[in-house]
N, CA and C of each residue as an Amber inpcrd file, in Angstrom:
protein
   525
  12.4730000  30.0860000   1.4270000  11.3800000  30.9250000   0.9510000
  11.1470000  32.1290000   1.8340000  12.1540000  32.1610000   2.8890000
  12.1010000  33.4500000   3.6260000  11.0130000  33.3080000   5.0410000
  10.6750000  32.4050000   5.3890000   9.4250000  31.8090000   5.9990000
  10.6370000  32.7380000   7.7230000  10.2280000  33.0160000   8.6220000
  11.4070000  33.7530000   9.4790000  11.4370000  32.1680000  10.5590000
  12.1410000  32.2810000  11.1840000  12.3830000  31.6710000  11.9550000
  11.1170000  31.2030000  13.1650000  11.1690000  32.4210000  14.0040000
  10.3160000  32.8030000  15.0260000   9.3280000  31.6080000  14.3130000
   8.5040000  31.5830000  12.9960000   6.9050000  30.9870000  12.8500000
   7.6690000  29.8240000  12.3430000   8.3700000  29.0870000  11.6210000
   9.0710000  27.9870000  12.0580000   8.6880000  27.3780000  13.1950000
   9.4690000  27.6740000  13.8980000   9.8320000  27.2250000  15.5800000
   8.1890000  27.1240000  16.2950000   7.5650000  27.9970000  15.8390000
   6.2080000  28.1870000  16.4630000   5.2110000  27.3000000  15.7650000
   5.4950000  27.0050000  14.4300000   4.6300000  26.2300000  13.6360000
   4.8310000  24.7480000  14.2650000   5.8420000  24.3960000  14.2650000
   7.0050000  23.2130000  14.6060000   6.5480000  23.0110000  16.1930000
   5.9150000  23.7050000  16.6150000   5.8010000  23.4680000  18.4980000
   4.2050000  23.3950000  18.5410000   3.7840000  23.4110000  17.6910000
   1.9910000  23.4170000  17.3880000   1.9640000  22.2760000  17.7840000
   0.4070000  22.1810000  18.6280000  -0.0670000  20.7480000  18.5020000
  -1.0830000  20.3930000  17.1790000  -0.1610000  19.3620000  16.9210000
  -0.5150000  18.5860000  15.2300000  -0.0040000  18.8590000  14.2040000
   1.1040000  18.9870000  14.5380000   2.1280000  19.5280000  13.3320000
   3.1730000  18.5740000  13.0940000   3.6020000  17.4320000  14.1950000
   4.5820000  16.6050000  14.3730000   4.6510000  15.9170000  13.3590000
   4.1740000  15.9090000  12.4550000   4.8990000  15.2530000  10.1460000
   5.4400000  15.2480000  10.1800000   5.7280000  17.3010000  10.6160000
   6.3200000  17.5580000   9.5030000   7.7780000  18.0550000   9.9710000
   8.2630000  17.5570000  11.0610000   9.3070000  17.1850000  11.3680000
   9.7060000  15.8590000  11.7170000   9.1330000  15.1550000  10.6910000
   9.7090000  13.6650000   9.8660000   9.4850000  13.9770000   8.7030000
   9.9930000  15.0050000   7.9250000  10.1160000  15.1250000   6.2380000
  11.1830000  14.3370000   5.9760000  11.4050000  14.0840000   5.0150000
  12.5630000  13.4790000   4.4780000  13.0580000  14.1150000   3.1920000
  13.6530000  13.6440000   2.7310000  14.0530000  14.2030000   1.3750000
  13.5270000  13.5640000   0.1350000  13.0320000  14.7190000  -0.7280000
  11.9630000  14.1710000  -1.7090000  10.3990000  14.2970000  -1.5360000
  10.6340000  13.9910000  -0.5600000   9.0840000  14.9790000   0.0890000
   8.5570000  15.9400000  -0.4980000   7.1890000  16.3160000  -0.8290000
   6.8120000  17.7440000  -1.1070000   6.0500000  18.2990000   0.0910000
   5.8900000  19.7760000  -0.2740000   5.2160000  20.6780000   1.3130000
   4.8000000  21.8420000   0.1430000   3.8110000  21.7590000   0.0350000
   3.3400000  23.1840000  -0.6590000   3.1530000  24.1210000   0.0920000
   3.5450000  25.0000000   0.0490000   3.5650000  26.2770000   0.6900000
   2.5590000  27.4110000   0.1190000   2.0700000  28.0240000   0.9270000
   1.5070000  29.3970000   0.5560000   1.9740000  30.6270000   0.7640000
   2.4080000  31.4540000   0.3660000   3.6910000  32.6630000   0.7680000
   2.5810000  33.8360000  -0.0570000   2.2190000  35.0770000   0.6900000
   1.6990000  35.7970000   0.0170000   2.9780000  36.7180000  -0.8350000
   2.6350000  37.6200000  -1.7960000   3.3330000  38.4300000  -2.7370000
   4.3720000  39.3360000  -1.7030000   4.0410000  39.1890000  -0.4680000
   5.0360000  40.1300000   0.3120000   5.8830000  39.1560000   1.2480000
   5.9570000  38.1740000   0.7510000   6.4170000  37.2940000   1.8850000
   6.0210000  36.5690000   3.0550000   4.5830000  36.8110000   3.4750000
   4.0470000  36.8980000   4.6550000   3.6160000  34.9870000   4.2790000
   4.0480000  34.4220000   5.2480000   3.7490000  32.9270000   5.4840000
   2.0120000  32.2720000   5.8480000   1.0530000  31.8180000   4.9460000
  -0.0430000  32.1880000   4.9910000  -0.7150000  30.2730000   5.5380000
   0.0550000  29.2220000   4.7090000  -0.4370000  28.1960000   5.1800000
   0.6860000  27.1180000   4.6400000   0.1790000  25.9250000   4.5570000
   0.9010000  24.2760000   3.5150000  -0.0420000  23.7200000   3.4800000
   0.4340000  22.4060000   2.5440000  -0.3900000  21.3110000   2.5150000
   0.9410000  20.6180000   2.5030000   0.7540000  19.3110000   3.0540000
   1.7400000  18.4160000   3.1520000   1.0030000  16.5880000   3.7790000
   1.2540000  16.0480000   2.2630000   0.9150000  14.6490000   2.0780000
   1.5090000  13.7980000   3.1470000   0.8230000  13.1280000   4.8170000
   1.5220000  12.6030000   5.4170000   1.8410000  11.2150000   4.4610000
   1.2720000  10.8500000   4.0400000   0.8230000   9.3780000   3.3100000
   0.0460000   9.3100000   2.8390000  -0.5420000   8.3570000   1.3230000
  -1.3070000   8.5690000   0.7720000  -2.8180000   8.7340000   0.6070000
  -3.2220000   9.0670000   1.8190000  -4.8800000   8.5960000   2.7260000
  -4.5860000   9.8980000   3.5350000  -3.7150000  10.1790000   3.8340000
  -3.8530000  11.4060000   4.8620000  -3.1520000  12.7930000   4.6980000
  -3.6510000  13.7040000   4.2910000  -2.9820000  15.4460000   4.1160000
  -3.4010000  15.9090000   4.9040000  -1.9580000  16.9260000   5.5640000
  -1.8510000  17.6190000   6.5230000  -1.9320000  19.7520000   5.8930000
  -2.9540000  20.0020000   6.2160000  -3.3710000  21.2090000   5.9350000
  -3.1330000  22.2700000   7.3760000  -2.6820000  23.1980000   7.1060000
  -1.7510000  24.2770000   8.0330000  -2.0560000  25.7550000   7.6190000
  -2.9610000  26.4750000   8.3850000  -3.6100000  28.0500000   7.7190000
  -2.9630000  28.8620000   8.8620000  -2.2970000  29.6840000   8.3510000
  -1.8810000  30.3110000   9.5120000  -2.6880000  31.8130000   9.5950000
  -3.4800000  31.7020000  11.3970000  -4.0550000  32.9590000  11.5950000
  -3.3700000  33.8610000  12.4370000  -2.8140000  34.8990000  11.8570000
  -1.8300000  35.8620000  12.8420000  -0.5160000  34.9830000  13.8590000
  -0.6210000  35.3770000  14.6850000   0.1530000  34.5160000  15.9730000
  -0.1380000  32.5800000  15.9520000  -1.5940000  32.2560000  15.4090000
  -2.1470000  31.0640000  15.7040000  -1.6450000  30.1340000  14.3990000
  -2.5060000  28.7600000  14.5960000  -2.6070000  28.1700000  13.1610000
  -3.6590000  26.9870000  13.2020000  -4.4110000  27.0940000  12.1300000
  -5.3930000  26.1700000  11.8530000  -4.8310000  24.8910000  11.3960000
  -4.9790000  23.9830000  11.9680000  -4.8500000  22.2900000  11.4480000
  -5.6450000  21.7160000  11.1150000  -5.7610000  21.4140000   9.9560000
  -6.5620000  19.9510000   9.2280000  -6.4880000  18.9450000   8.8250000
  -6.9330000  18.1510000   8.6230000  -6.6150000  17.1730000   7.6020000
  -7.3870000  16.5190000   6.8320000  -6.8880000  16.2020000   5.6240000
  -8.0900000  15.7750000   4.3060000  -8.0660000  14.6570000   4.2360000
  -8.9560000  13.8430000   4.2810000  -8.8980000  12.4000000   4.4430000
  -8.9820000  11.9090000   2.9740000  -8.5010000  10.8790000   2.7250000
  -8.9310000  10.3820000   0.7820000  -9.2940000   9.0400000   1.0810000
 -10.4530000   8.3780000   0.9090000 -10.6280000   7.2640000   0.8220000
 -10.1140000   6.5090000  -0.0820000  -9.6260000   5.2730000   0.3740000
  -9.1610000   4.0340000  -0.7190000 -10.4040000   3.4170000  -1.4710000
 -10.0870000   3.6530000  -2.6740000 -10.6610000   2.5360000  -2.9260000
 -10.2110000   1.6070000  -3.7350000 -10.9800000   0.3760000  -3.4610000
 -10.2540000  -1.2740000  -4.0640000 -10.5930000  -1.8000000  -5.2880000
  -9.5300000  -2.1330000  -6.2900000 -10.1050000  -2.4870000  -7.4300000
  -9.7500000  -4.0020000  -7.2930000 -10.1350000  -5.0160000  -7.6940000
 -10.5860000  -6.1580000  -7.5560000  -9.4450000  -6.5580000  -9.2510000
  -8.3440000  -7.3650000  -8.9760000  -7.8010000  -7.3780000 -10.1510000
  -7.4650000  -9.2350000 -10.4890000  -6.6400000  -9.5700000 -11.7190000
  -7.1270000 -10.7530000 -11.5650000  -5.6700000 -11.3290000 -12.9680000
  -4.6570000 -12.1240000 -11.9110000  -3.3800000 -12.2830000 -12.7820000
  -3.3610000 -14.0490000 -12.8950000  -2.7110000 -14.8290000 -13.9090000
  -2.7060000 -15.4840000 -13.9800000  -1.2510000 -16.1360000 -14.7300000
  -0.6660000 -17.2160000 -14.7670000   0.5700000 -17.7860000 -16.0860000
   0.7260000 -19.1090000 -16.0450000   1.6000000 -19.2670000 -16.7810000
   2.0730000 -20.2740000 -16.7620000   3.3860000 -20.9560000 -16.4070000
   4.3000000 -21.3710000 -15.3070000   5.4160000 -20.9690000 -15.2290000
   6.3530000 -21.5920000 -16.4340000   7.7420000 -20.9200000 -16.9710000
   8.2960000 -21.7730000 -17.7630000   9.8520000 -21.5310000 -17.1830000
  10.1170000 -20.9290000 -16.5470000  11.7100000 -20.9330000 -15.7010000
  11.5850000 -20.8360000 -13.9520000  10.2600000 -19.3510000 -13.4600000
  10.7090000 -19.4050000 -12.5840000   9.0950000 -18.8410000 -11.7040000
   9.0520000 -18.6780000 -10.7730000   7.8690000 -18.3750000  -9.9180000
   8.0780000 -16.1920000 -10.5990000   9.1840000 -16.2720000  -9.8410000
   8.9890000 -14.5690000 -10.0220000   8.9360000 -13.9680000 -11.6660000
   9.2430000 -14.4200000 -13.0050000   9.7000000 -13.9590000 -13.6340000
   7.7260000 -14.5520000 -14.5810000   7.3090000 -15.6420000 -13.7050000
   5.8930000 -15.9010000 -14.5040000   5.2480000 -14.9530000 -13.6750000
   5.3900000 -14.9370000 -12.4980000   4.0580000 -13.5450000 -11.8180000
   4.7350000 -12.2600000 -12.2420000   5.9620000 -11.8700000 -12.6760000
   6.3670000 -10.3340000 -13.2680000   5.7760000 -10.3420000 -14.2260000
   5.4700000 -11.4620000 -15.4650000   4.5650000 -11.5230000 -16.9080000
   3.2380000 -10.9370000 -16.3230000   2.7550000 -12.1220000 -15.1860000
   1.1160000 -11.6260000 -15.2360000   1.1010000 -10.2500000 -14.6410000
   1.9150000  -9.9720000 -14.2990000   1.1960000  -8.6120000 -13.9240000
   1.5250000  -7.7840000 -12.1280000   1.9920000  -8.8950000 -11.9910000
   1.7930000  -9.0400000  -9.8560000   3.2050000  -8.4920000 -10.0530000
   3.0750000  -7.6820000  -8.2110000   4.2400000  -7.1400000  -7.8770000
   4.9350000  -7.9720000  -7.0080000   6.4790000  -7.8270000  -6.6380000
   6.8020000  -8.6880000  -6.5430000   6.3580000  -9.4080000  -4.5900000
   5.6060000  -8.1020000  -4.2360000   4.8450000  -8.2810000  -2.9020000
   3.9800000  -9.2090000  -2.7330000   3.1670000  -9.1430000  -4.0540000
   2.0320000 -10.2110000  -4.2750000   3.0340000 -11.8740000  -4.5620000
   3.9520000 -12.0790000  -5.1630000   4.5180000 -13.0710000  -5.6180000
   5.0160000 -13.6420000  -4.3980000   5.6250000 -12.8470000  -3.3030000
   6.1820000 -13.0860000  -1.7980000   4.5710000 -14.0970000  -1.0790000
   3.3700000 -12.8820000  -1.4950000   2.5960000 -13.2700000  -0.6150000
   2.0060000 -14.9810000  -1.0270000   2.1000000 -14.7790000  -2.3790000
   1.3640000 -16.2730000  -2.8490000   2.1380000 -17.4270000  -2.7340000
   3.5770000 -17.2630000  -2.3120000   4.3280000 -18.1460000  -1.8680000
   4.5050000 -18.5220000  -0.4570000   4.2700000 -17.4150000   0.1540000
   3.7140000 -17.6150000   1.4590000   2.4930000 -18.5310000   1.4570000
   1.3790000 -18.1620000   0.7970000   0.3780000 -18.4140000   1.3860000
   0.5290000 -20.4520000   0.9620000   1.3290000 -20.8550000   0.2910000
   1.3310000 -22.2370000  -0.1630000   2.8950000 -22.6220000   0.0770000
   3.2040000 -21.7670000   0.8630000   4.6890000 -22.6590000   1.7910000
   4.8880000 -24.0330000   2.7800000   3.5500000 -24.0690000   2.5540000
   3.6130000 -25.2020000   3.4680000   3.1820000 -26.7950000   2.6920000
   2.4350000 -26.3110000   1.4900000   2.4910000 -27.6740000   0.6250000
   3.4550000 -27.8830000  -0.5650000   4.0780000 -26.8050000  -1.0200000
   4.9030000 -26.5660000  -2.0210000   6.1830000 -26.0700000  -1.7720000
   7.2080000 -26.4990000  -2.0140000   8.4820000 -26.2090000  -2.0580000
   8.8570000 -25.5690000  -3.4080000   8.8400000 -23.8760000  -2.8660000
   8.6420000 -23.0260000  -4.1020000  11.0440000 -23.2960000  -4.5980000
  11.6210000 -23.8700000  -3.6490000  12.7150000 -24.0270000  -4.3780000
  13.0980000 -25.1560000  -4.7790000  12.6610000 -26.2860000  -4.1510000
  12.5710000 -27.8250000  -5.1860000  11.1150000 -28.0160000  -6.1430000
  10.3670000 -27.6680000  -5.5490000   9.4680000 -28.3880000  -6.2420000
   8.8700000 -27.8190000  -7.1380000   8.9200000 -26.7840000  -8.0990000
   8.6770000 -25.7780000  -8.8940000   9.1770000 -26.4560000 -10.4600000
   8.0090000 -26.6400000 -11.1430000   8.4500000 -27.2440000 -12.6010000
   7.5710000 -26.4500000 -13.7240000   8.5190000 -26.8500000 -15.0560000
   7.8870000 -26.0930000 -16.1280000   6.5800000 -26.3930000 -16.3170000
   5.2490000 -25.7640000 -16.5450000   3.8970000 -25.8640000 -16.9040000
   3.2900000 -25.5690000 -15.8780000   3.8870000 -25.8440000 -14.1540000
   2.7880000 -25.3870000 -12.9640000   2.1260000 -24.2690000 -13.4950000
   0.7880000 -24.3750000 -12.7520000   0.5330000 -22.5260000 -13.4130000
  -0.3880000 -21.8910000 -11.3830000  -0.4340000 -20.6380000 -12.0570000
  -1.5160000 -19.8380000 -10.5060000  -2.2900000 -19.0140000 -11.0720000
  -3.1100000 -18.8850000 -10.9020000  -4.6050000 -17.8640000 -10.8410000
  -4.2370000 -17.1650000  -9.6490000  -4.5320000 -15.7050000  -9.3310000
  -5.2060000 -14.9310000  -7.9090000  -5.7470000 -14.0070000  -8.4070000
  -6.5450000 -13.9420000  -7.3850000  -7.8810000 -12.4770000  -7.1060000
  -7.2270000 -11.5640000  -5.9010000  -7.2250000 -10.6150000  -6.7210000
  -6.2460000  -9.5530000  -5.9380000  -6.9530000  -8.2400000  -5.7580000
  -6.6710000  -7.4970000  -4.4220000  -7.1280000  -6.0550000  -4.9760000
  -6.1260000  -5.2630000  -5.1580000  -5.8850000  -4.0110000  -6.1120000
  -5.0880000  -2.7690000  -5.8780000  -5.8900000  -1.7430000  -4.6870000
  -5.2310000  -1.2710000  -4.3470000  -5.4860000   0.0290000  -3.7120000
  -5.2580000   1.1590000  -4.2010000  -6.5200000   2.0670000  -4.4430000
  -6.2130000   3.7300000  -5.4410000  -7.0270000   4.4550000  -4.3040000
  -6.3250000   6.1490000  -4.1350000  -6.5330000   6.8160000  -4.0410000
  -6.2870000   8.0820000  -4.9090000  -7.5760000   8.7650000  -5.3110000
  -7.8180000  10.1190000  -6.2030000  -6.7170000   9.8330000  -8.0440000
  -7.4900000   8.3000000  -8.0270000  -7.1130000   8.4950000  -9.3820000
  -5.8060000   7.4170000  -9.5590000  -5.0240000   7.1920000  -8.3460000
  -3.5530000   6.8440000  -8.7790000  -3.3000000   5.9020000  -7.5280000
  -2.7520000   4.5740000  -8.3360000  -2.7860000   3.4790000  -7.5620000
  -1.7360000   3.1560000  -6.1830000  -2.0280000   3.2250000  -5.7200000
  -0.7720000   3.5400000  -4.2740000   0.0560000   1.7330000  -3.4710000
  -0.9540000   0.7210000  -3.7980000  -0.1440000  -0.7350000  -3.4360000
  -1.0510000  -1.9180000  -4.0970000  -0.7330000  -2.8060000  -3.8430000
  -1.3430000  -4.0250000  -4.1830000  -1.7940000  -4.6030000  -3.3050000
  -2.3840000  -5.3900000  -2.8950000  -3.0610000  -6.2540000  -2.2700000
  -4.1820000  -6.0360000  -1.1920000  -4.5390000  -6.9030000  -0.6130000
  -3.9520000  -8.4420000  -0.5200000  -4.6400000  -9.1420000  -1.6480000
  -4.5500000 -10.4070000  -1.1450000  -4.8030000 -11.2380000  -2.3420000
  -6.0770000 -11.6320000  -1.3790000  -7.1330000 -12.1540000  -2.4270000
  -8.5070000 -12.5710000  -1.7090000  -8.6690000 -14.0970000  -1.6600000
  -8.3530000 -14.7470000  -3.5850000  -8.3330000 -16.1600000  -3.3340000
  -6.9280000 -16.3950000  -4.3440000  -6.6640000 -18.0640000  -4.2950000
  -5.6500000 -18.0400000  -5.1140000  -5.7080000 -19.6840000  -5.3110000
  -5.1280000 -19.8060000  -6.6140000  -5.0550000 -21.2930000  -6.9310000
  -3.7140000 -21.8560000  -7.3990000  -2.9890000 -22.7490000  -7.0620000
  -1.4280000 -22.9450000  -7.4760000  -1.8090000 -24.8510000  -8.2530000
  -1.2620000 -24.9510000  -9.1920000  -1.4050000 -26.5980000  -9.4160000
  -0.0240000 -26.1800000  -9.9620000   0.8200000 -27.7590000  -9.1610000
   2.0070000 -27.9340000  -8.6990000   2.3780000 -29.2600000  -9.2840000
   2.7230000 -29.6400000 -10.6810000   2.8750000 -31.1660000 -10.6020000
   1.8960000 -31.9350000 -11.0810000   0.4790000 -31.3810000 -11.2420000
  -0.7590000 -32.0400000 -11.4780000  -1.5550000 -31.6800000 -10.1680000
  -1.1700000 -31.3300000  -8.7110000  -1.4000000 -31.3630000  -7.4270000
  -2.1300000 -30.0900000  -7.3300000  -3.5580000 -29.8580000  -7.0760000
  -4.4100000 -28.1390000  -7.1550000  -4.0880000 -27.5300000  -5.8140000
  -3.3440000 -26.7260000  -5.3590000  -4.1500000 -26.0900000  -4.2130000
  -4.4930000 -24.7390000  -4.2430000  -5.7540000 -24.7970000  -3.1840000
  -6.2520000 -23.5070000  -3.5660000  -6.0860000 -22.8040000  -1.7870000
  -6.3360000 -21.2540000  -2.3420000  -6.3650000 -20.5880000  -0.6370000
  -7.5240000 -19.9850000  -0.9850000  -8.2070000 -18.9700000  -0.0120000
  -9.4390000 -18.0980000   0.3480000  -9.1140000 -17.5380000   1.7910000
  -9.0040000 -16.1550000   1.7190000  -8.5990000 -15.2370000   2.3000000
 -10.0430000 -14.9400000   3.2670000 -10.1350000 -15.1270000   4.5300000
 -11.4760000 -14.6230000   5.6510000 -10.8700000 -14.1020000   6.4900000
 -11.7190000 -13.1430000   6.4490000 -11.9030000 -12.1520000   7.7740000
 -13.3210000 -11.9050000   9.0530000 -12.1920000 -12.6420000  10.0240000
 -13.3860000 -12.5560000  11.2580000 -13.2230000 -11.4820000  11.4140000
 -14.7980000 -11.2880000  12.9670000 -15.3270000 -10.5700000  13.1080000
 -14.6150000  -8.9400000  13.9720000 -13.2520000  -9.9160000  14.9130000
 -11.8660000  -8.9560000  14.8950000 -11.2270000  -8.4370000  14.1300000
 -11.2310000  -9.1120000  13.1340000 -10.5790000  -8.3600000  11.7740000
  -9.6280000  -8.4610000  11.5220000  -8.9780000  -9.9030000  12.0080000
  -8.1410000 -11.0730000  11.8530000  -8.2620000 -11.6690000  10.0930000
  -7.3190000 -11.6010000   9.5600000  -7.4780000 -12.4160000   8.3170000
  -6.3240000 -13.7350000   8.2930000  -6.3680000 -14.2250000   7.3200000
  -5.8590000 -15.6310000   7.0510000  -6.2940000 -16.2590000   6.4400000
  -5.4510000 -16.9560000   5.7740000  -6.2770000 -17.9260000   4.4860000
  -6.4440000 -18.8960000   4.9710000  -7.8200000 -19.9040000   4.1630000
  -7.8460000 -21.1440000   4.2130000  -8.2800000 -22.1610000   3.0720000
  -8.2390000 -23.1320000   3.5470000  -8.3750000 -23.8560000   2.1970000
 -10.6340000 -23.9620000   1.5970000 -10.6240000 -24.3430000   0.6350000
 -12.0030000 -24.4970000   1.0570000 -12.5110000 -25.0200000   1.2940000
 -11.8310000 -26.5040000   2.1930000 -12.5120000 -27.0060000   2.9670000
 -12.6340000 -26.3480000   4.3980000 -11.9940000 -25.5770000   4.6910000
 -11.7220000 -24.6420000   5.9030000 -11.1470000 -24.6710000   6.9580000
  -9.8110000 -25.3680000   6.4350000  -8.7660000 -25.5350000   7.1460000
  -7.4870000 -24.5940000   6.8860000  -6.9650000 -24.3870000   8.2350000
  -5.9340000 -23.0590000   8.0020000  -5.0930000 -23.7420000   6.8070000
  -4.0380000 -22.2570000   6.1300000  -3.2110000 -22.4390000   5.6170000
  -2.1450000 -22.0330000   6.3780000
């Protein structure tokens, strides 16, 4: 875009600029270029919670950044299995992060590769994560229920006052 070198190199040596020499490819960087060429600012998405804003004054440059709050939608998948763990949580809805996690979280009473039969079913309470409109990940999961065989177990996701999480059962014993 004709941007010269010299403000490159100078933009690039700024303190708080270090992104944006971890771009990658595919990346976007909006640029501002006035009608004569003259290099005026960017915006550039470090991640989805954080934009990196760049105004350039003469010799200098202004740094910002726009913060986007998450917010959590509270979602809620359920099935029935009839072949397999992943292919009943791909029906309900869960990604396959969430399907990792709910097997995690009941790895220790269930043998998700022997002991997995037609009719088990799972409930979870899940959140997504959105920022400005558009959903960016899944989870975690808050509670969850697996019956295995006829066998219920359930988890419940707490967070102490460190901000340590981990599930437990509800009698309140780790999982």
């Amino acid at each position: 875009y004709g941007i010269p070198q010299k403000t490159l190199f100078n933009l690039l040596d700024y303190k708080g600029t270090k992104p944006l020499t971890r771009i990658k490819t595919g990346e976007e960087i909006i640029l501002q270029i006035t009608e004569d060429g003259r290099f005026v600012g960017l915006r550039y998405a470090i991640d989805p919670t954080d934009t990196l804003v760049v105004s350039a004054e003469e010799d200098k440059f202004k740094i910002d950044h726009e913060i986007h709050n998450i917010e959590y939608k509270k979602r809620f998948g359920q099935a029935v299995i009839d072949s397999s763990l992943f292919l009943a949580g791909e029906k309900a809805g869960l990604s396959h992060a969430l399907i990792m996690e709910l097997a995690n979280m009941f790895g220790w009473d269930i043998d998700f590769a022997l002991d997995i039969r037609e009719g088990d079913t799972f409930r979870v309470l899940y959140h997504e994560q959105w920022v400005n409109g558009r959903k960016i990940k899944d989870g975690p999961i808050l509670v969850a229920e697996f019956i295995n065989q006829g066998d219920t177990f359930q988890a419940i996701r707490y967070t102490d006052s460190d901000g340590n999480s981990n599930y437990y059962t509800p009698e309140g014993l780790s999982m």
